[in-house]
C-alpha positions, 0 to 999 in steps of 0.5 A, a space after each residue: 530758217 525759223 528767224 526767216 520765217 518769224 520775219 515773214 509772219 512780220 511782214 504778212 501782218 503788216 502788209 495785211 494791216 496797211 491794206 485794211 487801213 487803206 480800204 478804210 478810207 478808200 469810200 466816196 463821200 455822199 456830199 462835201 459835208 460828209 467829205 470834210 468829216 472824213 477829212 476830219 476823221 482820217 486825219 485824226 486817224 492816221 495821226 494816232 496811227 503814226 504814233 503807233 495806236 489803232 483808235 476805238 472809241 475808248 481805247 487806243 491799241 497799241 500796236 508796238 506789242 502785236 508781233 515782234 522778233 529778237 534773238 533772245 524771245 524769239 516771237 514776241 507777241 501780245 496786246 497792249 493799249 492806253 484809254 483815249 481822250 473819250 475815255 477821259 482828258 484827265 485820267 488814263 490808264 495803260 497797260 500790255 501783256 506780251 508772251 516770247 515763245 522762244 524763252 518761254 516767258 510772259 512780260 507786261 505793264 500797267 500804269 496810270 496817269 492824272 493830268 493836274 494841270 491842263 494849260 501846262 499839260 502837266 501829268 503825274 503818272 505811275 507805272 510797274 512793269 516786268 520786261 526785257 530791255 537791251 543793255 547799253 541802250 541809253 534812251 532820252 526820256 522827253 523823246 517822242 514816242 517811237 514808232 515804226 510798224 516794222 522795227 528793223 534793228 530788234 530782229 538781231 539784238 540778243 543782249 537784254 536784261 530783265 528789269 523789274 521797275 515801279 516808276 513816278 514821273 511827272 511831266 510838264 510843259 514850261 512853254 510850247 517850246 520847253 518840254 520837261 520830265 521828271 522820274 523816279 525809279 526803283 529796278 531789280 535787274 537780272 542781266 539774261 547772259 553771263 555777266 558780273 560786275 565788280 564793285 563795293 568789294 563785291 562782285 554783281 550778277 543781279 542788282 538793285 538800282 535807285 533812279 532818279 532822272 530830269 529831263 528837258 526838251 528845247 525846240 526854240 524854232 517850232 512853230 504854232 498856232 491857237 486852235 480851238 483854245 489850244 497851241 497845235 504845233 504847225 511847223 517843225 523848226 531846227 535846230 533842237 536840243 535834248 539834256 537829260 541828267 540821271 543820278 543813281 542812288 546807293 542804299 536808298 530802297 535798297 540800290 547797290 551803286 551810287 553813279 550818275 549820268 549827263 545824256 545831250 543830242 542836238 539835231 539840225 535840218 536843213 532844207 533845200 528848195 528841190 524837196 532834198 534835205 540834210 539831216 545832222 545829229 549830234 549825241 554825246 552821253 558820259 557816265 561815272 561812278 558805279 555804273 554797271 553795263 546794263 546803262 552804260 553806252 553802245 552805238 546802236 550797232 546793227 551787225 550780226 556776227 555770221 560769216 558771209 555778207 549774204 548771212 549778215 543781210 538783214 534790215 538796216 536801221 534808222 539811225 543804226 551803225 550797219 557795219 558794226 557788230 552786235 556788243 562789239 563795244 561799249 564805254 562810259 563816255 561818249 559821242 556820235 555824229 551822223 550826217 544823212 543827205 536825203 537827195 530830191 526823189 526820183 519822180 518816175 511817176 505820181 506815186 512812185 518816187 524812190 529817193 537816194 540817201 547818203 550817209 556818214 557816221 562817226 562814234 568816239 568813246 571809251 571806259 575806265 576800269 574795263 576789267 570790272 565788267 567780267 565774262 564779256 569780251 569787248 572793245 571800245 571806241 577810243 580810235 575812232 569808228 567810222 563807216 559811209 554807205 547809201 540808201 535807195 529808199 522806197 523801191 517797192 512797198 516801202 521797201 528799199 537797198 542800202 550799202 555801208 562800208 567801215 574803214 579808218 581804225 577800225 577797218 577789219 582785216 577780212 575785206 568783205 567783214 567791212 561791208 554791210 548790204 542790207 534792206 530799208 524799209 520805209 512808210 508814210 501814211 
């Protein structure tokens, strides 16, 4: 019942926020100079705001930190922000400060940059940050900055670790197509469940870890243009590739485990003359050494263990497995393929276009040395994990169903266990 009403809270915050943004830009302009500015500005707007900030003159709020729910914090909620490019293109400063009323505990960050290469945009940055992250979910760091007003799948994870981080990081562009980052670490890591991981002769609750992480960004087929001295990217092209290294280091600073990693994900698009597409993606991630669950590998698993279908209704995710349950499996190596065919949408009328999507995906992993993660019960992936569902997007305010169904080696004996019935949620501005 409180999980239900935190969600509505969610919900009302974001449908106020849409609404607010909206009346902004809901004016007439007195003359057709006045009208290009406000093309000028609302599209400058909206841009920031698809990347997750609400623009001021100085700082961009970012709206990631406003309201938010998990298992484990509960409501989660604070402010955060970054200085904008009126503020300065060559310095920025970020920082939030969020508080989860169900743990009871406050986390943040801060940070800085300084871009000492403006024709290569290249940026040395640095970071501290106390705060929770889901264990198993290995993320790409050249990755575009994330952003949904309604995150789905955070509603149901309860399996974090605290981490206490300073991190140094450099990025660089080597061309418009061939984007680079390089980090340094250093983490203190508490996982918040019953956890022990066996090496070194010895047995882990709470660790030290050394990173040290390369990555590069390959999308040979964008397409851009030289506009006001500067490449503005003009056409998004396929296919694109990711490849990213991560080497941990045993004593230095005082980490506990040598252990390296390779992460690649490829994505194609293809499109079709009738406004469908179809969307591939490729990921693949392997781990060795002394790797402790914390970054090792999960699915992206969307399933919360309740009883009923009903119970188990939620939101579906964006390239999340429905019908696979929370902490369910993890490995050390691994791959995904996920194929998603988005049909032309339905024109009822001007505004009103639902679109039906059909979607496959497929996950194959395993582990070595299973045992030497204790007091946590779980399968991997050696058989292969397979479900196949549809979703009708868009039916009302962004708003949508979906329907996915698991089967092959990993079918439960429970019929209804294999079904997934969820919403979507969409928006475009």
């Amino acid at each position: 019942m409180l999980k239900h009403k935190y969600t509505s809270t969610l919900l009302l915050c974001t449908t106020i926020f849409l609404f607010s943004v909206s009346f902004a830009f809901s004016q007439t302009p007195k003359d057709s100079t006045a009208a290009v500015n406000d093309s000028i500005k609302k599209a400058n707007f909206l841009n920031r705001l698809g990347n997750g900030f609400f623009p001021t003159k100085f700082l961009d709020i970012d709206l990631r930190y406003l309201v938010k729910f998990n298992q484990y914090e509960g409501l989660r909620s604070g402010l955060g922000g970054q200085t904008s490019n009126e503020f300065s293109d060559k310095y920025r400063i970020n920082a939030y400060l969020v508080y989860g009323f169900v743990d009871k505990k406050s986390k943040y960050s801060i940070g800085g940059g300084v871009r000492v290469a403006p024709k290569t945009n290249t940026w040395i940055n640095l970071s501290y940050t106390d705060d929770l992250q889901e264990t198993g979910s290995t993320q790409f760091i050249l990755d575009k900055r994330f952003f949904q007003f309604f995150e789905p799948r955070l509603l149901n994870i309860d399996l974090f670790h605290k981490h206490i981080t300073t991190k140094l990081s450099v990025e660089h562009e080597i061309s418009p197509k061939l984007l680079t980052e390089t980090q340094f670490s250093t983490s203190n890591i508490s996982p918040t469940y019953s956890y022990n991981f066996e090496a070194n002769n010895t047995v882990y609750h709470a660790f030290e870890v050394s990173l040290a992480k390369v990555a590069f960004q390959y999308n040979p087929f964008d397409k851009f243009d030289i506009k006001d001295g500067k490449q503005t990217l003009i056409k998004s092209g396929f296919p694109k590739f990711t490849l990213q290294y991560t080497k941990s280091f045993k004593d230095v600073l005082g980490a506990d485990f040598n252990f390296s990693k390779v992460d690649f994900r490829t994505i194609q698009k293809f499109n079709y003359n009738n406004k469908a597409n179809t969307l591939l993606t490729l990921t693949a991630g392997f781990a060795h050494g002394d790797t402790p669950l914390t970054h090792l590998y999960h699915a992206y698993p969307n399933n919360i263990r309740k009883e009923t279908i009903m119970q188990r209704f939620s939101v579906a995710g964006i390239n999340s497995f429905e019908t696979m349950f929370f902490n369910e499996f993890f490995s050390d190596r691994f791959t995904s393929f996920i194929v998603k065919h988005y049909f032309a949408p339905f024109k009822i009328t001007e505004r009103y276009q639902p679109q039906l999507v059909l979607i496959s995906r497929y996950a194959l992993g395993n582990m070595n040395n299973i045992n030497r993660h204790q007091n946590l019960d779980f399968n991997t992936l050696d058989k292969g994990y397979t479900e196949t569902g549809f979703e009708i997007n868009k039916l009302l305010f962004g708003f949508g169903l979906s329907a996915t169904y698991r089967y092959g080696a990993y079918h439960l004996p429970k019929e209804e266990d294999n079904v997934a019935v969820k919403f979507t949620f969409n928006i475009t501005l």
